[in-house]
C-alpha positions as CSV (number, residue, x, y, z in Angstrom):
1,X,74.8,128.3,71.9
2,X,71.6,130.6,72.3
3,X,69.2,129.4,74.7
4,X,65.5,128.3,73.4
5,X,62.6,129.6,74.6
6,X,61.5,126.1,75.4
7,X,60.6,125.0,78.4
8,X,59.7,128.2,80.0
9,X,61.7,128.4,83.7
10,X,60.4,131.1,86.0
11,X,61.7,131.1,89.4
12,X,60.2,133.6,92.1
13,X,61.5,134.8,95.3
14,X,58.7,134.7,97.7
15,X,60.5,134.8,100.9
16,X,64.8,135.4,102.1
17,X,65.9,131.9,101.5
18,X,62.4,130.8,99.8
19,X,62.1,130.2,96.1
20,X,59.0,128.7,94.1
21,X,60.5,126.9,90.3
22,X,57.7,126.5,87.5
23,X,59.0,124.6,84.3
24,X,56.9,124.3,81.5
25,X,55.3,120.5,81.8
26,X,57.4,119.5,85.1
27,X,55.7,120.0,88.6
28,X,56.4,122.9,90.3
29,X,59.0,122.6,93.2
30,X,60.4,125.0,95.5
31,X,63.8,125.2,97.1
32,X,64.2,127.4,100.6
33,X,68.2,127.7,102.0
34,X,69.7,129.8,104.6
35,X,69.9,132.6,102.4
36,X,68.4,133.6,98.7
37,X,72.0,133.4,97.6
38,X,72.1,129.2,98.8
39,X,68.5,128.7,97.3
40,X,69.0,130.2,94.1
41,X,72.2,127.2,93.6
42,X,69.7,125.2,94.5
43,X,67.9,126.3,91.4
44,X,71.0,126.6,89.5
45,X,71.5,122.9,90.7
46,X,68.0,121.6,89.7
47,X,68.0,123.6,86.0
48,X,71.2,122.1,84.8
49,X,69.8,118.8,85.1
50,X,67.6,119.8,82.5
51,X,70.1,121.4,80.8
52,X,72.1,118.7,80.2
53,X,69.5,116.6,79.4
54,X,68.7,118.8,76.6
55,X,72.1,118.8,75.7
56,X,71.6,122.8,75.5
57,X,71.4,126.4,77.6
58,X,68.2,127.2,79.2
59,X,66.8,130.6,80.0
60,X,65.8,131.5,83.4
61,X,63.5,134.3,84.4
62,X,64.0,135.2,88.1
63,X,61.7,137.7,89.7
64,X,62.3,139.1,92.9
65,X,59.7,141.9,93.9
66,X,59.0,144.4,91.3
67,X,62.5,143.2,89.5
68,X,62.3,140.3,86.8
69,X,66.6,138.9,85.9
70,X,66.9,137.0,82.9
71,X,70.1,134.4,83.0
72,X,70.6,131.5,80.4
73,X,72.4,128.7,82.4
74,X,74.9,126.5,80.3
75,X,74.6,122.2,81.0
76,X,77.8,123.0,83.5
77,X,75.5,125.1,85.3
78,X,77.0,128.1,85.0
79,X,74.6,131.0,85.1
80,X,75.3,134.4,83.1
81,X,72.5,137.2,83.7
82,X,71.4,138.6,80.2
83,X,68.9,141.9,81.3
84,X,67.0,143.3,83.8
85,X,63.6,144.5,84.0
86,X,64.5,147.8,86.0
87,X,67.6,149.5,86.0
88,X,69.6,147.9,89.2
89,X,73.1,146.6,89.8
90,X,73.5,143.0,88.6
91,X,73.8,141.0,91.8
92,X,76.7,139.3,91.2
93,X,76.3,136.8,94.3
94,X,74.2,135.4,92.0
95,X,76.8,134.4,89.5
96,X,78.4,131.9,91.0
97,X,78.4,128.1,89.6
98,X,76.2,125.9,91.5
99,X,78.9,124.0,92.0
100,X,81.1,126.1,93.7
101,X,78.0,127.6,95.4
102,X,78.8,126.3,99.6
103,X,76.1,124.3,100.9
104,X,74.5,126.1,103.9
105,X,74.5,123.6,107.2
106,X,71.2,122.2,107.0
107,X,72.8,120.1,110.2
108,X,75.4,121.1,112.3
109,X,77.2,117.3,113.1
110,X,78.1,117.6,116.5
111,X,79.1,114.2,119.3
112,X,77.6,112.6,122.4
113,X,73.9,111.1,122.4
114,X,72.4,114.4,122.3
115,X,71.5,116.4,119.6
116,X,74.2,115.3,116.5
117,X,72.2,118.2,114.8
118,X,69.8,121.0,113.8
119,X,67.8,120.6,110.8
120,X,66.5,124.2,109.5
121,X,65.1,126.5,106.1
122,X,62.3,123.1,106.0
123,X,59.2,124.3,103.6
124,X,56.0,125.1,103.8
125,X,55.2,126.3,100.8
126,X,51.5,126.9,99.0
127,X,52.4,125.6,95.7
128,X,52.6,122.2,94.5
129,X,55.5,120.1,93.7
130,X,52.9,117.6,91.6
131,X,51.6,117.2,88.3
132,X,47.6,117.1,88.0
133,X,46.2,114.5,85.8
134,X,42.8,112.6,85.6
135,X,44.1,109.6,86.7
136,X,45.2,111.7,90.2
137,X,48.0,113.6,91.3
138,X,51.8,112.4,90.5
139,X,54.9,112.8,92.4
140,X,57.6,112.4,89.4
141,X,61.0,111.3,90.4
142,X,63.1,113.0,88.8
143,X,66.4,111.3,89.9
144,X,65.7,108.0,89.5
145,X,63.3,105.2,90.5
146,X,61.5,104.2,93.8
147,X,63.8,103.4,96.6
148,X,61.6,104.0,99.5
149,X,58.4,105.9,100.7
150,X,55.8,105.7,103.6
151,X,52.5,107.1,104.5
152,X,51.7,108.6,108.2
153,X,49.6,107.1,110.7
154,X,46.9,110.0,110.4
155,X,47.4,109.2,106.3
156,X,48.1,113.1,106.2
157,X,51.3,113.0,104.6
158,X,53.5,110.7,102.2
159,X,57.8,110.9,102.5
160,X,59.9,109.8,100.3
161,X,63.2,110.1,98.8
162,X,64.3,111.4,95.5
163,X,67.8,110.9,95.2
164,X,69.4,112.4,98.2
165,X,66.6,114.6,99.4
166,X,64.1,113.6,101.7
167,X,60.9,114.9,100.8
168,X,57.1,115.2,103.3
169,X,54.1,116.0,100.9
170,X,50.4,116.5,101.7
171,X,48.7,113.4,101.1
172,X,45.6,114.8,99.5
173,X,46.7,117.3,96.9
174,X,50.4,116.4,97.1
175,X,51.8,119.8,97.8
176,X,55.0,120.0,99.3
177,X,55.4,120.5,102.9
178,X,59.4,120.1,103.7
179,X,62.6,119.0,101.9
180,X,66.1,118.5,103.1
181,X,68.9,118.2,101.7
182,X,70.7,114.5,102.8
183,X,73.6,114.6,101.3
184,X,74.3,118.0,103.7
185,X,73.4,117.0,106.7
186,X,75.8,113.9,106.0
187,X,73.2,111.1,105.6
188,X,73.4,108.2,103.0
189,X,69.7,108.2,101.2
190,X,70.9,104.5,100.3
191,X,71.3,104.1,104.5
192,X,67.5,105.8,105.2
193,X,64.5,103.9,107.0
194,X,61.3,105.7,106.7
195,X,59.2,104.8,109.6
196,X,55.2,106.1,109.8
197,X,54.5,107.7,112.9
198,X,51.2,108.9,114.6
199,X,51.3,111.8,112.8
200,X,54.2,112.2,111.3
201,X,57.8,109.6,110.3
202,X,60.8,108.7,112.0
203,X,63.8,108.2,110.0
204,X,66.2,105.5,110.9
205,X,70.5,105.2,109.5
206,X,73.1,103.0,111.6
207,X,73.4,104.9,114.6
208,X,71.4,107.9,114.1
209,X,67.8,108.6,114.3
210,X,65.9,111.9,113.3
211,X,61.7,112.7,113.0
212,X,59.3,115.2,111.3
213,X,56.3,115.9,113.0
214,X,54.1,119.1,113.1
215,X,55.9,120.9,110.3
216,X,60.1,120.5,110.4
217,X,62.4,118.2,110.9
218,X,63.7,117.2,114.2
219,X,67.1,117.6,115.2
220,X,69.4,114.3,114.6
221,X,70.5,112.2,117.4
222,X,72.7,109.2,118.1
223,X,71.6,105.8,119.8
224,X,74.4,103.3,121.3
225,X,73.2,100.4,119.1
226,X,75.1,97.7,120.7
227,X,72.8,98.4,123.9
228,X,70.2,100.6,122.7
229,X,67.2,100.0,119.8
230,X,64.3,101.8,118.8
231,X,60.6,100.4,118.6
232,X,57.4,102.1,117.5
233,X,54.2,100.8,118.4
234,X,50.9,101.5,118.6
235,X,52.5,104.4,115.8
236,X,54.6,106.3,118.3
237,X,58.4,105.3,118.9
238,X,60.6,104.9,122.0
239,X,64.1,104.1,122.4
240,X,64.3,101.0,125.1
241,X,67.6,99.1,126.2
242,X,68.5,96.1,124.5
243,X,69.1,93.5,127.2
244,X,66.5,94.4,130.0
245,X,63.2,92.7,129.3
246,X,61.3,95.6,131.8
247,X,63.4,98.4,131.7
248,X,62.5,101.2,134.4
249,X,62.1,103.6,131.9
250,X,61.8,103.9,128.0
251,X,62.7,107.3,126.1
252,X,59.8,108.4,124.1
253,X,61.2,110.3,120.7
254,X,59.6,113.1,119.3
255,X,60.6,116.3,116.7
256,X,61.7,118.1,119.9
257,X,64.0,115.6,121.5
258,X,63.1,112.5,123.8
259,X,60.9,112.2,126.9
260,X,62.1,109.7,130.0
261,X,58.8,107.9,130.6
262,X,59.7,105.8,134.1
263,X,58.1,102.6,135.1
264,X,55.3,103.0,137.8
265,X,55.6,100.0,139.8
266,X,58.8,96.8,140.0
267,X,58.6,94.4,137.2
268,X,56.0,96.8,135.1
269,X,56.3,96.1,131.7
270,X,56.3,98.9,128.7
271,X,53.7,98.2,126.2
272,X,53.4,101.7,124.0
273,X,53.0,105.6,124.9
274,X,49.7,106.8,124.0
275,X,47.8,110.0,124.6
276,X,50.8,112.0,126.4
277,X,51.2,109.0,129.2
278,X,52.6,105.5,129.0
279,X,51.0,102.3,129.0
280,X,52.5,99.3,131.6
281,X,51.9,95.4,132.0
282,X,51.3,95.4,135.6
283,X,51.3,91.5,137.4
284,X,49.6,93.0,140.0
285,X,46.3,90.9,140.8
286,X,45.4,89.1,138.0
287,X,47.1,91.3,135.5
288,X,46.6,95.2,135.9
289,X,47.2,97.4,132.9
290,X,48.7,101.2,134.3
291,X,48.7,104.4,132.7
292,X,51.6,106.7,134.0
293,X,53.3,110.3,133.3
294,X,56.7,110.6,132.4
295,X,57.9,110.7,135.7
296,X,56.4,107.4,136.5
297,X,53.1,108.7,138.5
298,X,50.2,106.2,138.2
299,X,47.3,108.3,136.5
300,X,44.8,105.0,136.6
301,X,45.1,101.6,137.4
302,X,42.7,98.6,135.5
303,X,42.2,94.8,136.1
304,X,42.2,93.2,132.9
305,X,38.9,92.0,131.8
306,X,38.2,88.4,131.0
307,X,36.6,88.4,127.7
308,X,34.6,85.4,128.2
309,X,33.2,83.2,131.0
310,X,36.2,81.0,132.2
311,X,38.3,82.1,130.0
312,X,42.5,82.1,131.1
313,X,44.8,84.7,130.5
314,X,47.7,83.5,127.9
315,X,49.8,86.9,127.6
316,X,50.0,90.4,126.6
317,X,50.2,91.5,123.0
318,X,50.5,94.5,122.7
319,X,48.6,98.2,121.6
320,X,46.4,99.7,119.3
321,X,47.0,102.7,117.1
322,X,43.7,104.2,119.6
323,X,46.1,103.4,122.3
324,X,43.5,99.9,123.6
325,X,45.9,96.9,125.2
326,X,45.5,93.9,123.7
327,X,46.1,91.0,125.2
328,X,45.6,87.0,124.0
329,X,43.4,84.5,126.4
330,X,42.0,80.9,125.8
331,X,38.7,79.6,126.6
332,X,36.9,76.6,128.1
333,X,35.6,75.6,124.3
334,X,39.5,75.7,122.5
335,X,39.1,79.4,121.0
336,X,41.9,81.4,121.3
337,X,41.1,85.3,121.1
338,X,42.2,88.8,121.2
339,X,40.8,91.4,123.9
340,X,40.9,94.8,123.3
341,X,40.7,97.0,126.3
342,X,40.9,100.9,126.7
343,X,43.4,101.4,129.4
344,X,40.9,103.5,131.5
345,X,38.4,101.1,130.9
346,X,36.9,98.5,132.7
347,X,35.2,96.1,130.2
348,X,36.6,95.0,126.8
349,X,35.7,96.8,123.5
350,X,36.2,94.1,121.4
351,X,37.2,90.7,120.7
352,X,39.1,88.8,117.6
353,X,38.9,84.9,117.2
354,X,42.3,83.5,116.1
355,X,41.8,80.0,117.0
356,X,45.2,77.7,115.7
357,X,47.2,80.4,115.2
358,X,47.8,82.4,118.9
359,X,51.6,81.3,118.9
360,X,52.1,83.6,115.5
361,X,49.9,86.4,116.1
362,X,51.9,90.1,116.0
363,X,50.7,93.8,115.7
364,X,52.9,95.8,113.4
365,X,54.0,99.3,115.1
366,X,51.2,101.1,113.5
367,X,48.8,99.3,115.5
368,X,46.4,99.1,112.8
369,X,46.8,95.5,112.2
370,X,47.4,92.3,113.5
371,X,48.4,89.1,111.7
372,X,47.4,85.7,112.6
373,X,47.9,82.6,110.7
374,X,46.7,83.2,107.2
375,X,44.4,86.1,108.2
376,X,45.3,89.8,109.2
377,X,42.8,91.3,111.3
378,X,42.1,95.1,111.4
379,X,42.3,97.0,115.0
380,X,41.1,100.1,114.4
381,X,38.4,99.2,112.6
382,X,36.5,95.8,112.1
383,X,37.0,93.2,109.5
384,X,40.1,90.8,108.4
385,X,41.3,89.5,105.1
386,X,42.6,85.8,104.5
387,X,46.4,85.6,102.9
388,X,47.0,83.2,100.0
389,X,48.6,80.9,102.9
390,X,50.3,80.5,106.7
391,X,53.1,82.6,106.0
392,X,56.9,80.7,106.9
393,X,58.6,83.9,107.7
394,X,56.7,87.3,109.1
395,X,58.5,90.4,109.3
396,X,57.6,93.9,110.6
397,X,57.8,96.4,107.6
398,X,59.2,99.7,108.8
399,X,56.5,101.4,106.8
400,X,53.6,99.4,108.7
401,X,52.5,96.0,108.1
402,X,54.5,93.1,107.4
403,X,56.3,91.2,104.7
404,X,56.0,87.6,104.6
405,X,57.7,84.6,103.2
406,X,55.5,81.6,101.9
407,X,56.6,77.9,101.5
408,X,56.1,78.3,97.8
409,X,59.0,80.5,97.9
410,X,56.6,83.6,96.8
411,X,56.8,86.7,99.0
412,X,54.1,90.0,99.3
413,X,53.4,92.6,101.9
414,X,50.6,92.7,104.6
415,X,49.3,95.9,104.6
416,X,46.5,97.9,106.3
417,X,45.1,98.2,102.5
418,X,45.2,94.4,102.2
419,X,47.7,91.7,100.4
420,X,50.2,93.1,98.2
421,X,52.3,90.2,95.9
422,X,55.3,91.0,95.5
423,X,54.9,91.3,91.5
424,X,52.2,93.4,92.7
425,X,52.8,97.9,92.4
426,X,54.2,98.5,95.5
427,X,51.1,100.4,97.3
428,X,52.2,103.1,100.4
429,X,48.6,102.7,101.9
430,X,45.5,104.8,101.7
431,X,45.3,108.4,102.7
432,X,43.2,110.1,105.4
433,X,40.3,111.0,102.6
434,X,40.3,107.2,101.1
435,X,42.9,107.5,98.4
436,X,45.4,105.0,97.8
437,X,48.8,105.8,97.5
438,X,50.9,103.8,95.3
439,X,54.1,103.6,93.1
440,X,54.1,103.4,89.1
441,X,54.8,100.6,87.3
442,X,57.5,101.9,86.2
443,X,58.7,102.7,89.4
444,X,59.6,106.6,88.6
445,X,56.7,108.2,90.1
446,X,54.2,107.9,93.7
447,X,50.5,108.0,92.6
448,X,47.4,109.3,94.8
449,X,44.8,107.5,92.9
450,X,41.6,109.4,92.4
């Protein structure tokens, strides 16, 4: 069967290893491998999706410099080149089904708690995997519906998965900024926790932990989960031992491996990394918060501030996303309140009533929020919203906020972007320039709203 003009499939080979894919009324996408040869069976891949679904051969145009190769590719994705532009030697490499086309290591598994693995070939292309409507910019799915996404910390970039590649996007215009390949680099997408990040996600499957940050993929790494687990808060994540409630040191994880932060003083507790040091619970005096460098020198040393005249210390709480303690006390009227205090500070920035509810209240590992009762307070910013009632189950959301469990036996999500029902569009959160990131109702496309 002779392939139809319809839709128009150009794919151009901007780079070794880098190719940009334009179909006629889908979003652009573009596929980068090892070699042009691995990148192209990407392509080969991708097409005879469409291919089959059209039940039908496609043609492909494929330009690489000055030289434009026209193939039609059959459903089976078998690619047969038709003519060429100028008068060169058919490059046979290219003839090979995507099938049988070998999957270039993406990750090299290896053993041990160091690296299991090196991710590389991420992308950084200009063009834009999206489709451009009025109603904002769309990130179809093409493989399926929503499983998972999250927004960054900074709301600079969304990830997401698309049946079994993990994909990092700008958050404003939706362009892509890496893919890879899960499948390859032996991952089950089914298995995958997105976790936001400062500026960036961490990526959670039993045993195994990887990040992106700063423009790639970190390598992937092993954790010993019978005495090991991994926290984030105040949007940056650590690995800390299981059974030692003030361990002497924490591992801090970031896209080029993990940092030993050690504890400054005997019985210092870890409360977040923030701002290249870490952040410790000090008894000393009356409470002391301590900043320290990774090998456990004190770079400042603070009393905590009583928030109010006579007020008592109850117990720390935790950290801000700006990297402020915060820590619970009760005062001589009944109140019970949040203090916020800069760790090289010596006065409190701020202060949050939460009267009746101080035995529930948690900050998620953003560290944008805090939840209290039936409010959830804002830390980064001022305000709070009420929830439709005390919640009877509260539980951190790997994406930021919470999800809760009500009495009635309804369920929704505390967000930084404010109450989501469950029967509610899932919403990812709100983007660094005020858009708000959410998921179809149909559930096969991610939506920055206008």
């Amino acid at each position: 069967m002779d392939a139809l003009d319809y839709p128009r499939i150009d794919a151009t080979v901007s780079a070794d290893g880098l190719i940009q894919l334009e179909i006629q009324d889908h979003a652009p996408r573009t596929f980068q491998d090892v070699t042009t040869e691995e990148a192209l069976g990407q392509v080969w891949n991708h097409c005879a999706h469409l291919a089959q679904t059209l039940g039908r051969d496609v043609k492909i145009y494929v330009q690489e410099g000055t030289k434009t190769s026209y193939y039609t590719l059959t459903p089976e994705g078998e690619p047969t080149l038709q003519t060429v532009t100028e008068e060169v030697e058919k490059p046979s490499i290219w003839r090979r089904k995507a099938i049988l086309i070998p999957a270039a290591a993406l990750l090299a598994l290896g053993l041990g708690g160091g690296a299991f693995a090196v991710v590389n070939a991420l992308n950084q292309p200009a063009t834009t995997t999206t489709a451009t409507t009025p109603a904002g910019v769309t990130l179809t799915l093409d493989n399926g519906t929503y499983t998972t996404g999250a927004l960054s910390g900074d709301g600079q970039r969304i990830s997401y998965i698309d049946g079994s590649t993990l994909y990092v996007v700008d958050a404003t215009k939706g362009t892509l900024v890496s893919q890879t390949d899960l499948t390859k680099n032996k991952i089950e997408a089914a298995g995958l926790t997105i976790h936001p990040t400062g500026d960036g996600f961490l990526y959670t499957a039993p045993g195994s932990y990887f990040m992106w940050s700063g423009g790639k993929f970190s390598n992937i790494n092993t954790i010993t989960t019978k005495a090991q687990t991994i926290i984030t808060r105040a949007g940056e994540s650590v690995i800390i031992s299981r059974n030692d409630p003030t361990p002497g040191s924490v591992q801090k994880i970031s896209v080029n491996g993990t940092e030993r932060y050690r504890s400054p003083a005997e019985g210092a507790a870890f409360i977040a990394t923030s701002k290249g040091n870490a952040i410790w619970a000090s008894t000393r005096g009356n409470g002391t918060i301590i900043t320290a460098t990774a090998n456990g020198t004190e770079t400042g040393a603070h009393s905590l501030v009583t928030p109010t005249e006579g007020a008592t210390f109850t117990r720390w709480v935790g950290a801000t996303a700006n990297g402020e303690v915060v820590t619970l006390w009760h005062t001589p009227a009944g109140q019970d309140i949040l203090a916020l205090q800069a760790p090289e500070s010596d006065s409190v920035s701020r202060t949050i009533d939460i009267t009746g509810a101080a035995d529930s209240v948690k900050i998620d590992g953003t560290g944008t929020i805090a939840i209290a009762g039936d409010h959830v307070h804002h830390l980064t910013t001022e305000g709070s919203y009420a929830l439709p009632a005390v919640p009877t189950k509260v539980t951190s959301r790997p994406a930021g906020g919470f999800s809760l469990e009500f009495g009635d036996g309804t369920t929704g999500d505390a967000t930084p972007s404010g109450y989501i029902a469950s029967t509610d569009t899932p919403v990812l959160g709100t983007t660094a320039d005020g858009h708000r990131v959410t998921v179809s109702p149909d559930q096969h496309s991610i939506v920055i709203n206008p």
